[in-house]
C-alpha positions, 0 to 999 in steps of 0.5 A: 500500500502506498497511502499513509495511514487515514487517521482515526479523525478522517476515518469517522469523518468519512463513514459520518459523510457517507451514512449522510449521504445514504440517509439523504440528509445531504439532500433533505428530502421526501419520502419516496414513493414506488412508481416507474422511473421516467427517461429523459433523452437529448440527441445532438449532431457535433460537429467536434469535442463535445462540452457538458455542464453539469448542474446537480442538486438534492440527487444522487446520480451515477454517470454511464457511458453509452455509444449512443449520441445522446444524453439521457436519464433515469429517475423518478419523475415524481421526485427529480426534475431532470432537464437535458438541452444543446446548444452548439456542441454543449449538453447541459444537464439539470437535476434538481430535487422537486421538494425542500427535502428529500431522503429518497435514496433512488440513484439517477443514472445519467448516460453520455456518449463515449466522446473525447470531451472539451470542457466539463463543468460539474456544479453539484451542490448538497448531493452525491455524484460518481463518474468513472466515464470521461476519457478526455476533458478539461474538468472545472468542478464546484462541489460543494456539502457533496460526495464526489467520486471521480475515476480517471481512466488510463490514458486520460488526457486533460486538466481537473481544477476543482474547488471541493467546499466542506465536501468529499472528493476522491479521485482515483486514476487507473494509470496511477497520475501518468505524465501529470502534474498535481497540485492540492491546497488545503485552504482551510479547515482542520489540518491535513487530517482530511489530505490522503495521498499516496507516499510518492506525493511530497507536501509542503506547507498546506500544499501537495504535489506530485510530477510524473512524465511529461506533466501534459494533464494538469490536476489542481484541487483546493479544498475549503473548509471542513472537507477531505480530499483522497487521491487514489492509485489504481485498485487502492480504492475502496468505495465503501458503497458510495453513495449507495 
C-alpha cells in the first residue's frame, strides 16, 4: 500500500459523510414513493469535442457511458426534475430535487456518449455524484456539502481544477497520475487530517504535489473548509458503497 495511514479523525469523518449521504440528509428530502422511473433523452449532431455542464442538486446520480449520441436519464419523475438541452456542441444537464427535502435514496443514472470531451463543468451542490466515464476533458468542478467520486481512466488526457467546499472528493486514476502534474491546497479547515495521498506525493506547507512524465494533464484541487480530499492509485480504492 502506498497511502499513509487515514487517521482515526478522517476515518469517522468519512463513514459520518457517507451514512449522510445514504440517509439523504445531504439532500433533505421526501419520502419516496414506488412508481416507474421516467427517461429523459437529448440527441445532438457535433460537429467536434463535445462540452457538458453539469448542474446537480438534492440527487444522487451515477454517470454511464453509452455509444449512443445522446444524453439521457433515469429517475423518478415524481421526485427529480431532470432537464437535458444543446446548444452548439454543449449538453447541459439539470437535476434538481422537486421538494425542500428529500431522503429518497433512488440513484439517477445519467448516460453520455463515449466522446473525447472539451470542457466539463460539474456544479453539484448538497448531493452525491460518481463518474468513472470521461476519457478526455478539461474538468472545472464546484462541489460543494457533496460526495464526489471521480475515476480517471488510463490514458486520460486533460486538466481537473476543482474547488471541493466542506465536501468529499476522491479521485482515483487507473494509470496511477501518468505524465501529470498535481497540485492540492488545503485552504482551510482542520489540518491535513482530511489530505490522503499516496507516499510518492511530497507536501509542503498546506500544499501537495506530485510530477510524473511529461506533466501534459494538469490536476489542481483546493479544498475549503471542513472537507477531505483522497487521491487514489489504481485498485487502492475502496468505495465503501458510495453513495449507495
Amino acid at each position: 500500500m502506498n497511502f499513509k495511514k487515514p487517521s482515526r479523525l478522517r476515518i469517522i469523518l468519512t463513514v459520518t459523510l457517507i451514512a449522510i449521504m445514504s440517509m439523504g440528509v445531504f439532500a433533505m428530502g421526501v419520502y419516496a414513493s414506488s412508481v416507474d422511473k421516467t427517461s429523459t433523452e437529448t440527441q445532438m449532431e457535433t460537429t467536434g469535442k463535445p462540452s457538458l455542464e453539469l448542474d446537480i442538486r438534492s440527487a444522487t446520480v451515477e454517470v454511464v457511458t453509452i455509444t449512443e449520441n445522446k444524453v439521457s436519464a433515469e429517475y423518478n419523475k415524481d421526485i427529480y426534475d431532470v432537464v437535458i438541452s444543446d446548444n452548439n456542441d454543449v449538453w447541459k444537464v439539470n437535476i434538481s430535487c422537486k421538494t425542500e427535502i428529500n431522503t429518497n435514496q433512488e440513484i439517477i443514472k445519467l448516460y453520455i456518449p463515449d466522446f473525447d470531451y472539451d470542457k466539463v463543468n460539474m456544479n453539484i451542490k448538497n448531493a452525491g455524484f460518481t463518474c468513472a466515464s470521461l476519457k478526455s476533458g478539461n474538468i472545472i468542478g464546484d462541489f460543494n456539502m457533496a460526495t464526489v467520486v471521480l475515476t480517471l481512466p488510463e490514458d486520460f488526457t486533460g486538466s481537473l481544477d476543482a474547488i471541493s467546499t466542506t465536501a468529499e472528493f476522491s479521485l482515483i486514476s487507473q494509470d496511477n497520475f501518468k505524465d501529470t502534474n498535481v497540485t492540492i491546497v488545503d485552504d482551510g479547515g482542520w489540518g491535513d487530517d482530511e489530505i490522503y495521498v499516496p507516499q510518492s506525493f511530497k507536501k509542503r506547507g498546506n500544499i501537495y504535489t506530485y510530477t510524473n512524465g511529461t506533466e501534459s494533464n494538469i490536476i489542481k484541487v483546493t479544498k475549503k473548509n471542513a472537507g477531505m480530499i483522497g487521491f487514489y492509485l489504481a485498485n487502492e480504492f475502496n468505495v465503501i458503497e458510495f453513495p449507495y
